[in-house]
C-alpha positions as CSV (number, residue, x, y, z in Angstrom):
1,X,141.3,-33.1,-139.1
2,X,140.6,-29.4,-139.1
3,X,137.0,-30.5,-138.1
4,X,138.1,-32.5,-135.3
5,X,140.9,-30.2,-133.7
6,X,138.8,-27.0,-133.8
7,X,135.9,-29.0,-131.7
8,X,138.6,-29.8,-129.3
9,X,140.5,-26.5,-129.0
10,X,137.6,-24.6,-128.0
11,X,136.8,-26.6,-125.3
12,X,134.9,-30.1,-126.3
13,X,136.6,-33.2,-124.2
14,X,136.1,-35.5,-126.9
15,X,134.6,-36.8,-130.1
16,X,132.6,-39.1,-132.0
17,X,133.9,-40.5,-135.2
18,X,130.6,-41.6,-137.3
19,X,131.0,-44.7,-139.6
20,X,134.1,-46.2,-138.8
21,X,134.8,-49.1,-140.5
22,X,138.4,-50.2,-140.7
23,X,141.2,-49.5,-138.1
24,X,142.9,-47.6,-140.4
25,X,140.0,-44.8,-139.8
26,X,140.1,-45.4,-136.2
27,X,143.6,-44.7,-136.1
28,X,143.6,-41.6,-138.7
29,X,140.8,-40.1,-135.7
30,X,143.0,-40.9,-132.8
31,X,146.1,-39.2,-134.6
32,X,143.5,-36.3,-135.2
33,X,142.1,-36.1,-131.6
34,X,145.6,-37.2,-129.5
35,X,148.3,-35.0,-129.0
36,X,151.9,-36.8,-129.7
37,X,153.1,-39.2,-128.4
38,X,149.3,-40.8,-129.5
39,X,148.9,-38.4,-132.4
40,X,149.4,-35.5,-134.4
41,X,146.9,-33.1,-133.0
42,X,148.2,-29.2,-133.3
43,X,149.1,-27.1,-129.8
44,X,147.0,-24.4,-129.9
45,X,148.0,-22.2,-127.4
46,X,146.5,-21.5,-124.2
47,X,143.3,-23.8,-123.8
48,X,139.7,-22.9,-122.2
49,X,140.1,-26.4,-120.8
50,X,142.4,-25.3,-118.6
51,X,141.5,-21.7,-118.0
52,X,143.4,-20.3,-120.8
53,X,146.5,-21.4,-118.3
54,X,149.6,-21.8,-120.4
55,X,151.1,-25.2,-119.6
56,X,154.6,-26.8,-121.3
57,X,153.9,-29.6,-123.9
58,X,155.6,-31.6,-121.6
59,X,152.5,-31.5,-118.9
60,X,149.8,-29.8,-121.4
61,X,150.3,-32.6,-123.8
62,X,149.8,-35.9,-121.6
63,X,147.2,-33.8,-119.6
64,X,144.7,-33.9,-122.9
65,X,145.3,-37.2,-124.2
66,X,144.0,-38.6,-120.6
67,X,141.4,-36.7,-120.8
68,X,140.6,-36.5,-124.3
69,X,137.7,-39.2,-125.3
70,X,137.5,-41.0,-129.0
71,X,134.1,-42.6,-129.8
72,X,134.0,-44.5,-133.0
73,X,130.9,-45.4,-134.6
74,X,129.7,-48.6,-135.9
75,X,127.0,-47.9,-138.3
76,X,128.0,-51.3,-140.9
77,X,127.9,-54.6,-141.3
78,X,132.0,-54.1,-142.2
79,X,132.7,-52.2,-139.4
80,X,131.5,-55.9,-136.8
81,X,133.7,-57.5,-139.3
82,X,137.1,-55.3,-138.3
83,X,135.6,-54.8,-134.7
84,X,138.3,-56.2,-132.9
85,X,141.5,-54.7,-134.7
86,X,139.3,-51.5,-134.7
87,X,138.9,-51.9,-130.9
88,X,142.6,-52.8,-130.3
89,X,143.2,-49.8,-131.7
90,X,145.3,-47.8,-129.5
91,X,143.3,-44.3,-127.8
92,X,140.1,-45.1,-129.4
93,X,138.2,-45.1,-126.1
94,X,134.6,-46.3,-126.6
95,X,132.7,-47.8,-129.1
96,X,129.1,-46.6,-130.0
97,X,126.6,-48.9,-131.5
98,X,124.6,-46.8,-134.1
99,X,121.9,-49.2,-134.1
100,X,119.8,-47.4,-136.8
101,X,122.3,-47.2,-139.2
102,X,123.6,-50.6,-138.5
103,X,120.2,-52.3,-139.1
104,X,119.5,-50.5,-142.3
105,X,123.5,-51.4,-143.3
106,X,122.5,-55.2,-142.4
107,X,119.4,-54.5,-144.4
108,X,116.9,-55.2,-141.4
109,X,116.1,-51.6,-140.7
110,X,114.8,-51.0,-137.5
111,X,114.3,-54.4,-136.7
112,X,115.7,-53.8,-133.0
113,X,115.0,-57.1,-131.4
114,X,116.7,-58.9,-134.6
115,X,119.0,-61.4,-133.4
116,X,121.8,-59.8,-135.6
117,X,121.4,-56.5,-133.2
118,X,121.9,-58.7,-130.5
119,X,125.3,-60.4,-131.9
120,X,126.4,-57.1,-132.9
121,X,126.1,-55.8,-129.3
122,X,127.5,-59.0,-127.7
123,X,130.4,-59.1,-130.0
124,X,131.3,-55.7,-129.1
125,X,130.6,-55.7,-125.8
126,X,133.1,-58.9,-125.8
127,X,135.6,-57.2,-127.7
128,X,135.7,-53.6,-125.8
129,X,136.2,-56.0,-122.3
130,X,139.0,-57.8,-123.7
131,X,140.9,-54.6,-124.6
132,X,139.6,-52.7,-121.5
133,X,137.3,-49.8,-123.5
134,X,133.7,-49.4,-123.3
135,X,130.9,-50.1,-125.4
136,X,128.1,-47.5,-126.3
137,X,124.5,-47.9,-127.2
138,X,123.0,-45.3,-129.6
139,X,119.8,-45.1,-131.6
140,X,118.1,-47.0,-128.8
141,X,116.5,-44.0,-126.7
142,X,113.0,-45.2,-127.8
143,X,113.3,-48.3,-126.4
144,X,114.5,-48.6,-122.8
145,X,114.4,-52.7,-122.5
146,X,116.9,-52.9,-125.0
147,X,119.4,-50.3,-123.3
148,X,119.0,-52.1,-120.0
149,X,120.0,-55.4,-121.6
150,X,122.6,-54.1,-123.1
151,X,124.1,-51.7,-120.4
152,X,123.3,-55.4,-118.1
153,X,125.1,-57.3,-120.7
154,X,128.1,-54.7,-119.9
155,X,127.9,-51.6,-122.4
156,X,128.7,-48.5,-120.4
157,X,127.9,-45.5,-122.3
158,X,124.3,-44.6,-123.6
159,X,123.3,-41.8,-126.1
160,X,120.0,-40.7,-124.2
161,X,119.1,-38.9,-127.8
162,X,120.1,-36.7,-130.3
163,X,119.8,-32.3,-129.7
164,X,117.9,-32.1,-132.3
165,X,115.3,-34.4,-130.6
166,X,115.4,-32.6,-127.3
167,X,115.3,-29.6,-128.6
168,X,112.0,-30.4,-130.7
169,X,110.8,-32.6,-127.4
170,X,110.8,-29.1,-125.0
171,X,109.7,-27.0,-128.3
172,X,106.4,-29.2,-128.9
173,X,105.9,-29.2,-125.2
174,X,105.5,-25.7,-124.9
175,X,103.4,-25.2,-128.1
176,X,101.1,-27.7,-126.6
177,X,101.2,-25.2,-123.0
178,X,100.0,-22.5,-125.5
179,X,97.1,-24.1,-127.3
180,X,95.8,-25.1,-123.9
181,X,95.8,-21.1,-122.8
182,X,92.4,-20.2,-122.7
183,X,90.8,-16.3,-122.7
């Protein structure tokens, strides 16, 4: 929790749960990440969100829970198997497929085009429509057919990448810029 709320308080409009796999954990992040009536999340005061404006609970309260996002993460084999009460699960907002972690959960790591990826993905997808969330693709941004069929099939959020990646992406680019300076 004290991971979660100090993310939010200084000014992030949401978070992602990693390896969710029971709606029990879903719900334990939403109570984390909500303010009541949803959760249990701490008033901290004045919020950059909103300026450092001092609002009443009353308005500051229902405010950040609209506008508060909860990913969960499914990264297992276990987590496909509670997706739907995880899904119902009330202020979780979108789930994202960690496809890297859920091939080498399902023991066919990195097998992308396995047809278990694609009944993960359709099962989710399924689910997050019934219960009117979205469905994330991560672990993908190396192969753009796949996140096109799945964003077609009707997934609506897509990790283009991890920091780390782009900040090692820009970092080699510009040592290559430097190699190629010539005196």
């Amino acid at each position: 929790p004290e991971w979660i709320s100090r993310v939010l308080d200084v000014g992030a409009m949401g978070i992602i749960a990693p390896h969710i796999r029971t709606a029990s954990e879903a719900a334990e992040v939403v109570k984390y990440a909500k303010f009541p009536p949803y959760g249990e999340r701490s008033s901290s005061g004045a919020m950059s969100h909103l300026s450092y404006k001092s609002l009443p609970a009353s308005k500051l309260y229902p405010l950040m829970n609209a506008n508060t996002i909860v990913i969960v993460q499914f990264e297992s084999q276990l987590a496909l198997d509670n997706a739907e009460s995880i899904i119902a699960t009330e202020g979780v907002d979108i789930v994202l497929i960690g496809t890297n972690d859920l091939t080498a959960d399902m023991g066919i790591a990195g097998q992308y085009d396995h047809p278990k990826v694609d009944q993960a993905y359709q099962l989710t997808i399924d689910l997050c429509k019934k219960y009117g969330k979205w469905c994330g693709v991560g672990g993908l941004s190396s192969r753009q057919d796949l996140v096109d069929k799945y964003v077609k099939l009707g997934a609506r959020y897509v990790s283009a990448g991890t920091d780390l990646a782009f900040l090692l992406s820009i970092t080699a680019e510009k040592a290559k810029q430097i190699k190629q300076i010539t005196y």
